[in-house]
C-alpha positions in Angstrom: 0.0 0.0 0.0 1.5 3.4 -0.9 0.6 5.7 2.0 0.6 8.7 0.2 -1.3 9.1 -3.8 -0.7 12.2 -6.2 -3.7 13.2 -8.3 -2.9 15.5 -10.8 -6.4 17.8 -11.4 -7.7 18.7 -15.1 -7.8 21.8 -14.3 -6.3 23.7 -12.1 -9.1 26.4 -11.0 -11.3 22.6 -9.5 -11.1 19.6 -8.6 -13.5 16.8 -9.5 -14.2 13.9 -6.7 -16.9 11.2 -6.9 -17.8 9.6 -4.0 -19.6 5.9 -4.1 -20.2 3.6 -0.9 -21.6 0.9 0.6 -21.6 -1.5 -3.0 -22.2 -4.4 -1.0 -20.9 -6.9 -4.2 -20.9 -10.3 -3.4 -19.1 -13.4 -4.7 -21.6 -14.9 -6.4 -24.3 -13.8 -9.1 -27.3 -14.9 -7.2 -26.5 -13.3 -3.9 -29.1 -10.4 -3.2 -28.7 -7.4 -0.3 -32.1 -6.3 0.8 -33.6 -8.0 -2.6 -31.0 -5.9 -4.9 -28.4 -7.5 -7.5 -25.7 -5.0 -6.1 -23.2 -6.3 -9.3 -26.2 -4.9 -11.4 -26.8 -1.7 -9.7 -23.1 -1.0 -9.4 -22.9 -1.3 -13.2 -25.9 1.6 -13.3 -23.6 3.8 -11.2 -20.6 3.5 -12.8 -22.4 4.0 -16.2 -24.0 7.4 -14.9 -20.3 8.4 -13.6 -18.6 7.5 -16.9 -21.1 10.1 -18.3 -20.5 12.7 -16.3 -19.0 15.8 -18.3 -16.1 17.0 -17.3 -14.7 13.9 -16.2 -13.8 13.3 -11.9 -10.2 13.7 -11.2 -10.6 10.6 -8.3 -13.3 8.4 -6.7 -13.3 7.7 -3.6 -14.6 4.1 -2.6 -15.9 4.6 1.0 -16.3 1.0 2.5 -18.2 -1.5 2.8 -17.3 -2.8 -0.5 -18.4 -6.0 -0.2 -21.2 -7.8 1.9 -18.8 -10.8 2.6 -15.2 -10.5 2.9 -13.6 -13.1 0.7 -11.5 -12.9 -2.4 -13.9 -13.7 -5.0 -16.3 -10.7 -4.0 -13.3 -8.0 -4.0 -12.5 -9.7 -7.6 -15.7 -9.1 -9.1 -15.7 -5.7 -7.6 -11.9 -5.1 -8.6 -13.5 -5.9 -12.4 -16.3 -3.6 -11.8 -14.1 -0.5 -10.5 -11.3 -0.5 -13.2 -13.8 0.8 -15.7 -14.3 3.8 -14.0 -12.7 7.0 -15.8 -10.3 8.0 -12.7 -7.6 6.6 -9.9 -10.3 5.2 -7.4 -9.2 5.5 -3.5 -10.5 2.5 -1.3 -11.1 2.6 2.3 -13.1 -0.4 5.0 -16.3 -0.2 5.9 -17.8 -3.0 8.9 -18.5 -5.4 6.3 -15.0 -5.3 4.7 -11.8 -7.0 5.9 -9.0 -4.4 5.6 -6.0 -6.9 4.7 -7.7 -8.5 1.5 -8.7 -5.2 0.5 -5.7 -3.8 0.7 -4.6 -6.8 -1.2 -7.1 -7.1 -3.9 -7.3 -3.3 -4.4 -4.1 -1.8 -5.7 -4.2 -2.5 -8.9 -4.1 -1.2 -12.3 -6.2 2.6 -11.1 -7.3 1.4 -7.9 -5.3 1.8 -4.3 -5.9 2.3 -1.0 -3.9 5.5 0.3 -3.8 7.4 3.7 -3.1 10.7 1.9 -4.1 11.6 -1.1 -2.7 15.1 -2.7 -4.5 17.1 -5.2 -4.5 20.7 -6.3 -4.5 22.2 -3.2 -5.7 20.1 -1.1 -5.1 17.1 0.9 -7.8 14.5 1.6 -7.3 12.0 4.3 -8.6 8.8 4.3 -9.2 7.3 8.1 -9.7 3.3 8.5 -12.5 3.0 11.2 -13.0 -0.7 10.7 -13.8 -2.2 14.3 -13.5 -6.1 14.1 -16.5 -7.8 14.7 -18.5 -4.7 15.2 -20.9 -3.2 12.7 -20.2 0.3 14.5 -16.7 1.9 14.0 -14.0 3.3 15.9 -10.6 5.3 15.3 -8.1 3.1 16.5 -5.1 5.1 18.6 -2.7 4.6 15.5 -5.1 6.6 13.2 -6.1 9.4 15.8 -2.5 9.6 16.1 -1.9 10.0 11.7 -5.3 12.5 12.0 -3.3 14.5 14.7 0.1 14.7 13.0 -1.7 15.4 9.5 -4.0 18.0 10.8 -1.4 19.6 12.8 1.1 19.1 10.1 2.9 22.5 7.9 1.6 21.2 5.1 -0.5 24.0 3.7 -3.3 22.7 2.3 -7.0 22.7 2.4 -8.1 18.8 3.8 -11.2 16.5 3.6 -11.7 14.1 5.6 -13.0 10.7 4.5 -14.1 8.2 6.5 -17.1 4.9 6.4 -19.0 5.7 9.9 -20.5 8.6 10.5 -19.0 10.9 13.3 -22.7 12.6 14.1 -25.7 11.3 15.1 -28.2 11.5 12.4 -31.4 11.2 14.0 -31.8 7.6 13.3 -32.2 5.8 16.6 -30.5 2.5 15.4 -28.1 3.4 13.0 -26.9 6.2 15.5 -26.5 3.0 17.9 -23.2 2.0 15.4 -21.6 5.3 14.4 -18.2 6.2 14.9 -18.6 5.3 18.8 -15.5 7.2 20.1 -16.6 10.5 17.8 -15.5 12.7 21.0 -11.5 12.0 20.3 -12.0 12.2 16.3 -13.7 16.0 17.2 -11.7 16.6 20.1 -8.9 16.1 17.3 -10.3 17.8 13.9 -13.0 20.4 15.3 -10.4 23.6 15.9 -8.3 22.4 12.5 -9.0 25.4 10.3 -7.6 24.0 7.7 -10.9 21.3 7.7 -12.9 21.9 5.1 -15.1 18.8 5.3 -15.8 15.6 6.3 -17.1 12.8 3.9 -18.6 8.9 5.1 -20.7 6.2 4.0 -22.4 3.7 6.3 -26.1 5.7 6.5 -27.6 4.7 3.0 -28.8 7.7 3.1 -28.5 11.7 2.4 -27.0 13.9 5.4 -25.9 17.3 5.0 -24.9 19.9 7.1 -22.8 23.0 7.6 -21.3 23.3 11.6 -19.3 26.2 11.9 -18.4 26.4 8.4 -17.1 22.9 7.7 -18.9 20.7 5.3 -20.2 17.2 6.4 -21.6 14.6 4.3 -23.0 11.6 4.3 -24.2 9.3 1.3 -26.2 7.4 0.0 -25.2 3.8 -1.2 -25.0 2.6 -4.7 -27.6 -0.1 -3.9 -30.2 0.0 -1.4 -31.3 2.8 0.8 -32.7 3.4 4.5 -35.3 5.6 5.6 -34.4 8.7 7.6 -35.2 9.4 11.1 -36.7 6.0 12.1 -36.7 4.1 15.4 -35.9 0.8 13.8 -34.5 -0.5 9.7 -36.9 0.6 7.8 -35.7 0.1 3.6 -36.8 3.6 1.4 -37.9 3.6 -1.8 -35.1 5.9 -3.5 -32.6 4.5 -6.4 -28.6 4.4 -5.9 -27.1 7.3 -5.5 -23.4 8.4 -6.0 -21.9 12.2 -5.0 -20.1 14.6 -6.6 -17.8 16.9 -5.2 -16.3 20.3 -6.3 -13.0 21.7 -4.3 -12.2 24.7 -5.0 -8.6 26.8 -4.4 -9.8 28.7 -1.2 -11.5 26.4 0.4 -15.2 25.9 -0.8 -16.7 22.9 -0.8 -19.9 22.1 -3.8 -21.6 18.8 -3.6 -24.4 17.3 -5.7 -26.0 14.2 -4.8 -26.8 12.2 -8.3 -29.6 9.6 -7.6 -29.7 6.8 -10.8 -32.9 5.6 -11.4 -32.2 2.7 -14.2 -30.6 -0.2 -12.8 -30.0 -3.1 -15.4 -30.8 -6.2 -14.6 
């Protein structure tokens, strides 16, 4: 694993990041999540992405990859992500295993960085994978890489990217496997003023807010999603969904969600 990837932007005035999560692929063709062929609906994002004018500089692959951890299903998703149209970043969600991704996904375009430079800024890409847990945590190693990149001379605007969500979201049992030691990750990155945003998967689902002028976001996933603000799992009725992002030289942030509504198959 290279710790540290260079994206060189189109332009120089922007850069272009797509964001997809939770793809859930599975080993075999039959498998189902939630009564969706993920392999099919991945396809439907990915065609939607390679149609998107200009091109992204990077996508960022924000865990949870697979439903099942074994070789065959980071393979087929492998196959699936070197069509894309940029470098794609990787990171672990709960579902993943972090060695064979890291081992099946730096390849051709695809890696799984702690850094990644572009333009002028610096996005960092945290690990929150908690064995045996489907909530997350920042072990003391990457709370220690956060401090030292946050604190760090490099000047440079940063995103953070992570899978579980740092703030509750309203949603009684997702909220109940979040990032659970959020207090050290804010204690960390909330008086950084070089943060710009922060960026996770996990929710299958839209959250945006603006705290004290930094950017958070969480997205949907690229199969199915869950309904907001409920006591218990309830599935919604909305497509998959990918995000765009715009960075911008001084600092600002521009997202668009992009739900697709045809998935082959």
């Amino acid at each position: 694993m290279d710790t540290l990837q260079t994206i060189r932007p189109a332009r120089t005035d922007v850069i272009r990041l797509v964001q997809i999560t939770d793809t859930h692929i599975f080993a075999g063709d039959d498998d189902h999540f939630k009564g969706n062929n993920t392999t099919a609906s991945l396809s439907a994002v990915i065609t939607a992405i390679q149609r998107l004018q200009p091109a992204p500089d990077c996508i960022l692959a924000t865990g949870d990859l697979v439903h099942d951890p074994v070789p065959a299903a980071y393979r087929r998703l492998s196959a699936q992500l070197r069509t894309l149209p940029a470098p794609v970043c990787c990171l672990p969600g709960n579902h993943d295993d972090p060695a064979l991704l890291q081992a099946e996904l730096n390849c051709d375009q695809l890696s799984t960085p702690k850094i990644i430079e572009c333009g002028a800024w610096r996005i960092l890409m945290l690990d929150t994978h908690l064995p045996g847990s489907q909530g997350g945590r920042l072990g003391a190693g990457e709370l220690e890489f956060l401090e030292t990149e946050l604190n760090g001379g490099a000047q440079a605007h940063r995103l953070i990217v992570m899978h579980h969500h740092p703030v509750p979201i309203q949603s009684a049992w997702m909220d109940g496997m979040m990032l659970e030691n959020a207090a050290d990750f804010w204690s960390i990155a909330g008086d950084c003023h070089s943060l710009r945003g922060v960026l996770w998967g996990h929710i299958h689902q839209d959250y945006q807010e603006t705290r004290k002028g930094l950017e958070l976001f969480g997205t949907p996933s690229t199969c199915k999603q869950f309904r907001p603000a409920t006591e218990e799992p309830e599935m919604d009725c909305l497509p998959p969904a990918f995000r765009s992002l715009e960075l911008y030289p001084d600092g600002v942030v521009v997202s668009k969600l992009h739900w697709v509504e045809s998935t082959p198959g």
